[in-house]
N, C-alpha and C positions, 0 to 999 in steps of 0.2 A: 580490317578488324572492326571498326566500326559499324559499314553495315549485317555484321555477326552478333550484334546487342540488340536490334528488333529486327522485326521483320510485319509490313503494314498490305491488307490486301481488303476489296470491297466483300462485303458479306451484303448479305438481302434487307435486313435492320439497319447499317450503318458500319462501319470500318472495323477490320479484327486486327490488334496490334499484338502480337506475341512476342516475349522480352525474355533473354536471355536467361535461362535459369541457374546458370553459373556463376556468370561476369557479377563485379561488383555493384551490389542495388542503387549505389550513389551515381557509378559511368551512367549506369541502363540509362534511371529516369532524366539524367542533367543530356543524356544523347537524345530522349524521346522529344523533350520539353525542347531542344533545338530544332529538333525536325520538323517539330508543331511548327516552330514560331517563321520557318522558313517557308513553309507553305501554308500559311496562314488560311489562303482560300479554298484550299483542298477539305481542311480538317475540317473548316466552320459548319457550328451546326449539328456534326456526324453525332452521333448515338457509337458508344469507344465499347468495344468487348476485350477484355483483355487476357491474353492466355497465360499461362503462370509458369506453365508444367509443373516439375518436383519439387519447383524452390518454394521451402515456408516459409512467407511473408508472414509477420506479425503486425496485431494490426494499427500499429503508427505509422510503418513504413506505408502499409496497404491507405489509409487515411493521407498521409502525404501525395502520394499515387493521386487517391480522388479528388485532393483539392489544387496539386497540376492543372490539371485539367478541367477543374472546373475556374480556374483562375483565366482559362483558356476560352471559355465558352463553349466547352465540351462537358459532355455527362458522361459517365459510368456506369451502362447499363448492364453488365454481368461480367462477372468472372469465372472463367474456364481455370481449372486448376484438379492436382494432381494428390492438393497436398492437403491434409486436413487442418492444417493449421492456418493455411490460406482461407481457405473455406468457415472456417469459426470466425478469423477474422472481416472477413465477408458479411456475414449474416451479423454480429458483432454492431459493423457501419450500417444495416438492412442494404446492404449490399445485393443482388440476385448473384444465386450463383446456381453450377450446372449440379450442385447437391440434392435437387430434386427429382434428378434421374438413379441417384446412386446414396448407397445406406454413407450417413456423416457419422462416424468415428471419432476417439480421442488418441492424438498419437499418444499420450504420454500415459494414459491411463493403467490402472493394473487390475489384472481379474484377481479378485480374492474371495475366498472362500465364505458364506456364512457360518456354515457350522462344520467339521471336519467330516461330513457327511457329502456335502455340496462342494461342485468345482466353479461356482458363480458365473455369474454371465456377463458380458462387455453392456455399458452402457456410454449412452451420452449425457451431459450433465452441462445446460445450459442455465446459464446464469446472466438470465434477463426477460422483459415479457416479450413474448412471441406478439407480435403488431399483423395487424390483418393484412391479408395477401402473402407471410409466410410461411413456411411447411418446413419442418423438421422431420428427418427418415432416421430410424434407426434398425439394425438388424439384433438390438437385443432391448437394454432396456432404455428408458429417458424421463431425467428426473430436470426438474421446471423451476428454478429458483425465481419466481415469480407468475405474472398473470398471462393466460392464454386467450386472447383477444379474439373477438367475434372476428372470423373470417382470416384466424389461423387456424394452422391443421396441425397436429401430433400423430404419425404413423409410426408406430414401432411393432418390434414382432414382441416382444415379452410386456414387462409392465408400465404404465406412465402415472409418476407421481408429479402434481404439479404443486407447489409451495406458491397458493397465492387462489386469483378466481379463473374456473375454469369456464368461460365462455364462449370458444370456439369447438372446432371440430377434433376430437380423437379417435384413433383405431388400434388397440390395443391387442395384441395376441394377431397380428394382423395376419399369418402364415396358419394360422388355422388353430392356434392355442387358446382353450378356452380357458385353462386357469388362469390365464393372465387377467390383473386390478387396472384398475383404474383410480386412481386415489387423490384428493385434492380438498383444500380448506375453504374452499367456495366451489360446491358442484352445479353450475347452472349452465350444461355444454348446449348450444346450437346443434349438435349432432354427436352418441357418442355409442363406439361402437366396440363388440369386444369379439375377436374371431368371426365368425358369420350370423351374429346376433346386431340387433342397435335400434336405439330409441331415439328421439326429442327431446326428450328433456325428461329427468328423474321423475319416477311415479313419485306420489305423496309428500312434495316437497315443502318443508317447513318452515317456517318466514324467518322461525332462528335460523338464521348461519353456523354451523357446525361444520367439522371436518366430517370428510364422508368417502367410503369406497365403493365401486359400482365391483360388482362380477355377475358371473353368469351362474343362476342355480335354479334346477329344477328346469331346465331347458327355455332360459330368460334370464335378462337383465334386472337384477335385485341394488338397488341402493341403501346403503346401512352408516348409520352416522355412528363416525370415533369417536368416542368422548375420551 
């Protein structure tokens, strides 16, 4: 029964441990943390990937998980996972996770309508600043309850609203939509792109700070400040 709660094998970076996605989260990590501490010299050192499957970890359990193991002398350098709740919690800790291959989701979210006209579209709705070296994917929209740090990326296929400065890189309308915005209350992107258009940085930028949306008009990227 036991060894039915992980299962531990060499990967090319460093050890892949996958954890029962059933069994109770308290057996899993109190069996893992013995295994560790049993073969102490096998583990030391490794670089841990951890695989999740379906189970949604939230993210104190998934935070517990990393500091196992870093109690251990081990790092957590990605998570494989099935689940989007895993995966939020992941990026949550800057966690890496295998979300860069595949559009991130909200499980619990609801598509509602704008106006009785419109059947709305799925977004993702992160609430923190994006820190450099992340990348966020969405297959509709993604709204930014803070700052997008130089040498992070926003991919989405619809619109990116970021609540905060937008410094890094976006791809908006990325499937080939070009009415898709770009919208944010500091526009200063490293790179921002909207379907098969993209600039450097806003034409005729204004030393006011205003909020401002980019879209594509007249076959180019146009910047227009909200007041």
């Amino acid at each position: 029964m036991q060894d039915e709660l992980i299962a531990i094998k060499g990967v090319k970076d460093g050890l892949l441990i996958s954890l029962s996605p059933t069994e109770n989260w308290q057996s899993v990590t109190d069996h893992l943390a013995s295994r560790i501490d049993d073969r102490a010299d096998f583990f030391a050192g490794a670089a841990i990937t951890v695989e999740l499957g379906t189970r949604p970890v939230p993210k104190y359990e998934l935070s517990s998980l990393k500091a196992l193991l870093e109690r251990r002398g081990l790092s957590l350098s990605l998570v494989l996972s099935d689940s989007d709740t895993t995966r939020e919690s992941a990026l949550a800790l800057d966690l890496k996770t295998d979300s860069n291959n595949r559009p991130l989701t909200t499980e619990k979210q609801e598509t509602l309508p704008v106006d009785p006209e419109e059947t709305g579209t799925w977004g993702v709705l992160v609430r923190r600043t994006i820190r450099s070296g992340r990348i966020v994917h969405s297959e509709g929209h993604v709204v930014v309850l803070g700052d997008v740090n130089p040498g992070a990326q926003v991919i989405a296929a619809g619109d990116i609203i970021v609540w905060g400065k937008l410094r890094g890189t976006v791809h908006a309308g990325a499937h080939g939509d070009e009415s898709a915005l770009v919208c944010a209350l500091e526009m200063s992107p490293s790179q921002l792109r909207i379907a098969g258009y993209i600039v450097t940085s806003p034409a005729g930028k204004r030393r006011q700070i205003v909020p401002e949306m980019a879209l594509i008009r007249d076959n180019q990227i146009v910047v227009e400040a909200r007041r």
